[in-house]
N, C-alpha and C positions, 0 to 999 in steps of 0.2 A: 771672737775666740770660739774653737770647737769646743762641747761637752766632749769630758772627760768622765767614764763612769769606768769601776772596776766592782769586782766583787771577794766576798770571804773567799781565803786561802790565797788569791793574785798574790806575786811578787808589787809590791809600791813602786811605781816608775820614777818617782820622782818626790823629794823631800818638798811638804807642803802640806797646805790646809785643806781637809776634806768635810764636805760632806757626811754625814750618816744618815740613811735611809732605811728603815726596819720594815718587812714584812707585817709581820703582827701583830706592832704595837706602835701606837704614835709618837716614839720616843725618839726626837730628831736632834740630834747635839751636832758641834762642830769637833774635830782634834786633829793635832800634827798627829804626823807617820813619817818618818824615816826610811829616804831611799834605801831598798833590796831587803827591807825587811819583807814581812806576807801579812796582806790583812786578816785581819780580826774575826771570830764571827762573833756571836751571841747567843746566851744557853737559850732564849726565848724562842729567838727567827732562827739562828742556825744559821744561817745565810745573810747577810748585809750589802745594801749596792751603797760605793761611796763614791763620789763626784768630789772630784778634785776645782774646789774653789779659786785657790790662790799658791803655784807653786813658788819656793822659799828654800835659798841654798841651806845647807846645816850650817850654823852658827862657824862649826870648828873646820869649813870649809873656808873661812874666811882668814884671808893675812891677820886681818888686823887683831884675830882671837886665837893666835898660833900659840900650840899648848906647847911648852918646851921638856927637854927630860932631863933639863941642866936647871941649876941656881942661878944662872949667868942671862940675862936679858939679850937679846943682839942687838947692837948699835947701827943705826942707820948715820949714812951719809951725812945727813940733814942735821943728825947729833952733834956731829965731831966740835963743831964748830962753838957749839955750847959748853963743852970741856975747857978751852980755856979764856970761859968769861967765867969773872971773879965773883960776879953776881950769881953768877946759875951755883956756886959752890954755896956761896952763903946759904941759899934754902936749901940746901942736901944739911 
């Protein structure tokens, strides 16, 4: 895998775990960043290089964490079937 490094102010390429590298002090942490936001700097260094460890879709990029804007759940396929067993009612 090729290094990845970026610096304060870059656009985030890509949603994932970075690195932190400080200039002027040996303060070395890891954190998420969120793709098209811009990195971070710091009041101390001002400038930060961050190395992208582990890239990692956002959560709410995922089907299965799909935020809706109804009360209404959507039913899969795979559901319907359960609707009329008399058993799947008893635990509702």
């Amino acid at each position: 895998m090729k290094r990845q490094f970026f610096t304060t102010g870059e656009t985030i390429p890509a949603t994932g775990i970075y690195q932190e590298k400080h200039r002027r002090h040996k303060l070395l942490k890891q954190a998420v960043f969120l793709q098209g936001s811009r990195f971070p700097g710091c009041l101390r260094c001002e400038r930060i290089v961050f190395e992208l460890l582990q890239a990692a879709p956002h959560i709410f990029s995922d089907p299965d964490f799909l935020v809706l804007p109804s009360k209404e759940l959507p039913v899969r396929v795979a559901d319907e079937g359960l609707r009329k067993d008399k058993s799947f009612r008893k635990i509702l």
